[in-house]
N, C-alpha and C positions, 0 to 999 in steps of 0.2 A: 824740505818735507812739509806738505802740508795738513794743517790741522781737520782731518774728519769733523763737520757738526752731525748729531745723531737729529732728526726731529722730535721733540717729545709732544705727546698729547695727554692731556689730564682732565679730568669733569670740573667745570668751573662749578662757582658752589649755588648757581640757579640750579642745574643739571644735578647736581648729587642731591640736592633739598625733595626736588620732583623722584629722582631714584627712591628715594626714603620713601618718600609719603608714599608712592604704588605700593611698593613693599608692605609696609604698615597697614595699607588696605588689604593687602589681597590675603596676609596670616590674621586680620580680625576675622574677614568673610570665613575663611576656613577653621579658625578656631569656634565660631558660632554655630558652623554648621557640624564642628564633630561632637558640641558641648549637647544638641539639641536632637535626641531621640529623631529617625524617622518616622514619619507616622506609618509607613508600608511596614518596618519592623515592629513597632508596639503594635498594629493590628495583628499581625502575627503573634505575639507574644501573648497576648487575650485572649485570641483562639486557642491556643497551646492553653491557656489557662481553663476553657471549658471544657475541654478534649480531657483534661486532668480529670475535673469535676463529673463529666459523664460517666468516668470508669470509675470514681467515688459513690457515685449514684446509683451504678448498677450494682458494683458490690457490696453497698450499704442492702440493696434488696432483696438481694439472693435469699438473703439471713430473715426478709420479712415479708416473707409470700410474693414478693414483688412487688410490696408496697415502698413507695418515696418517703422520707421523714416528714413528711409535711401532713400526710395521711395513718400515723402510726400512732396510738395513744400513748403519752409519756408513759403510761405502768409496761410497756411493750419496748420500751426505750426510744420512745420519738422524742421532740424538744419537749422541756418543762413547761413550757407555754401553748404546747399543741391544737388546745382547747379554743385558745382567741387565735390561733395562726388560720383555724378551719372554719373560725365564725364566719367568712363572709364579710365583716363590714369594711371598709375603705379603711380608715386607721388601724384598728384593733390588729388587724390579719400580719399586717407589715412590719409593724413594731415590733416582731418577734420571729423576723427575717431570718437574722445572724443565725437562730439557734436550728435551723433546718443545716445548714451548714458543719454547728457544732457539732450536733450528734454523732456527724462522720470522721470525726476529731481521727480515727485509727483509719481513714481512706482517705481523707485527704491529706496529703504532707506536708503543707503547710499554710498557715494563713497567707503567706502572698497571693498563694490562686485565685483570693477572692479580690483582688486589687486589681483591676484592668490599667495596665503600664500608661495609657492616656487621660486616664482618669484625675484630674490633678486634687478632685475634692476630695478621694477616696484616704485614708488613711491604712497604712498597710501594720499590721498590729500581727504581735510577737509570739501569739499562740492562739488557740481553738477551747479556749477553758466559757464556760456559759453558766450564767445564774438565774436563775428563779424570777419571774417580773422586773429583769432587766433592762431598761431602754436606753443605758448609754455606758461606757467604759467604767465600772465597779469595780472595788477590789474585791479581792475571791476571796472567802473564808478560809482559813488554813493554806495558804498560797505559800507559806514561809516566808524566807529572808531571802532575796528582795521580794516585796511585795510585790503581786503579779495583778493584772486586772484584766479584767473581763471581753471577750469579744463584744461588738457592735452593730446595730447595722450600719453606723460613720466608717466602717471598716471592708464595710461590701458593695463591688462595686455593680451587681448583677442579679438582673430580678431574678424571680422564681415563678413558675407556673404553678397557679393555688391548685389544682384537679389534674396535675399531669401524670399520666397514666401508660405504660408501656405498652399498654394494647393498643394506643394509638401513636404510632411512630414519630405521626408527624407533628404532633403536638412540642409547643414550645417548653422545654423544661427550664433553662436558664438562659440569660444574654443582657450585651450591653444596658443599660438604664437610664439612657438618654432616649428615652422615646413620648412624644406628645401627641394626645389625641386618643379616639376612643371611636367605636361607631357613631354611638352619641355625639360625636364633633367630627363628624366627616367631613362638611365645608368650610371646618374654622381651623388654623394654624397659626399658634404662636411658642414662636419657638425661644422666647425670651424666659417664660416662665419657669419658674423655680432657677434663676440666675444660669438658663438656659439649660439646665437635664430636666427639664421632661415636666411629667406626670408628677413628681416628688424628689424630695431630696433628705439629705443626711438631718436627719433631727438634731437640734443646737447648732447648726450652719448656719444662721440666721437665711435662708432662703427656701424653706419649704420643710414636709414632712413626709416619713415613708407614709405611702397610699397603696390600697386593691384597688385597679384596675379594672372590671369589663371590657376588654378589649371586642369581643364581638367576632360574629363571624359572616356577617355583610357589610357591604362599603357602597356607597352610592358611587355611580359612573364618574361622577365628577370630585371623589371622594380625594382633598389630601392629606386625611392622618385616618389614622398615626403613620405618625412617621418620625425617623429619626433626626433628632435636632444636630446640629454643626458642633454641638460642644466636645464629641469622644473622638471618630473616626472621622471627621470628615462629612458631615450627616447620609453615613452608611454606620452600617454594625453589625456583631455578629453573635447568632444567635445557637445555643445548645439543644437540638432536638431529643425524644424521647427514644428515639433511638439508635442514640449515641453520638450523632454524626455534627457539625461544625456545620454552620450554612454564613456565609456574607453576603447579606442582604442591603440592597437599595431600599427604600420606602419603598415601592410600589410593589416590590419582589416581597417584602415583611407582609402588606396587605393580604397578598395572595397566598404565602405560606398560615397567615389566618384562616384565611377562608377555606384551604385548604388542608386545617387540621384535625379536624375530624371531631373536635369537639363540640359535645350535645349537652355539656351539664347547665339543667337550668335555673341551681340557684347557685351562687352568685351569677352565672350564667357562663355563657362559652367563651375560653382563654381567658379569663378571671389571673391578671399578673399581680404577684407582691412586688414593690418599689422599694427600696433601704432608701 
């Protein structure tokens, strides 16, 4: 009787070394890519987050002839700062951002909405509580045990329209805050400035300060801003109109929904944005 040999084959240890390493490449590639938000879903998520804020907006109004927080005198219950939010000047107006926000403390449901998920400078903060000449994270008076502190505008990651007005639809009420340029700079673009969001940035970020805006409601032919910078979306964004609705805007499509907002106020002038 003779002896059967079986042949055997086995991975020499070149062959298993090279198995490994693929291996080991192909679950880093795929754990990086499930650690790492898409940007298609966080733009989603930020629209979702204005689409909140519109219906905070509106039902904040109901209650005030139809007027925005931003237009309602604190003794009417608009922000405790409403006075320098409606001056007008480039700093003053901005720096008391947050509290147009606060006010809706009972329509909004939570401070996340004001955090755009792309946002990495935004700070997402644990309530809608607002103080009196405010400009950065305070403790609250009578807050209790744990001590609670203050909304911001280091907390918000979305302008506001200083004159937005429901009679004009099309008017921008809130949106991403990465946007640079102005009519005033139709053929200059730098999309570096304030550590690349825009117009302004978080106060105590070491890279800029919130600012009012002039946005304008002409662009010369060869106009490229404002426009949205590369830091949030992708340099697209998306923007809250006055009546109600989500718009995602290219730059050129942001231009045009200016021009085409219907706004006439002439002092600070037309589309006049607060920056956090």
């Amino acid at each position: 009787m003779k002896n059967q040999s079986k042949e055997r084959w086995a991975f020499t240890l070149i062959e298993l070394s090279v198995v490994i390493a693929i291996v080991a490449i192909l679950a880093a590639m795929c754990l990086t890519a499930l650690a790492r938000p898409k940007p298609r879903a966080q733009r989603a998520g930020c629209a979702n987050n204005l689409k909140q804020q519109g219906i905070a907006f509106a039902t904040w109004a109901m209650n005030q002839n139809d007027a925005y927080p931003m237009s309602v005198p604190t003794a009417r219950g608009g922000p405790p700062n409403q006075t320098q939010i409606m001056a007008g000047t480039p700093a003053g107006s901005a720096y008391y951002l947050y509290q147009i926000f606060g006010v809706m403390s009972n329509e909004v449901s939570s401070a996340r909405l004001l955090a755009c998920p792309a946002d990495l400078d935004t700070v997402v903060h644990s309530n809608l509580l607002i103080v009196l000449n405010a400009t950065r994270n305070v403790e609250v008076p009578g807050s209790g045990i744990p001590v609670q502190y203050s909304l911001a505008d280091v907390n918000c990651s979305y302008f506001v329209g200083l004159d937005a007005d429901d009679n004009y639809p099309s008017m921008l009420l809130c949106g991403d805050r990465n946007i640079y340029g102005s009519a005033a700079l139709d053929t200059l673009l730098n999309t570096t400035i304030n550590n690349g969001y825009g117009d302004a940035n978080h106060p105590g970020s070491g890279a800029g300060s919130p600012a009012m805006v002039v946005m304008g409601t002409n662009f010369a032919a060869n106009a490229v801003s404002p426009a949205w910078t590369g830091k949030i979306h992708q340099n697209q964004g998306n923007v809250l109109l006055c009546d109600g609705s989500v718009q995602q805007l290219t730059s050129p499509r942001l231009r045009t929904q200016l021009v085409n907002s219907g706004d006439t106020t002439a002092v600070p002038g037309p589309n006049a944005l607060l920056f956090p």
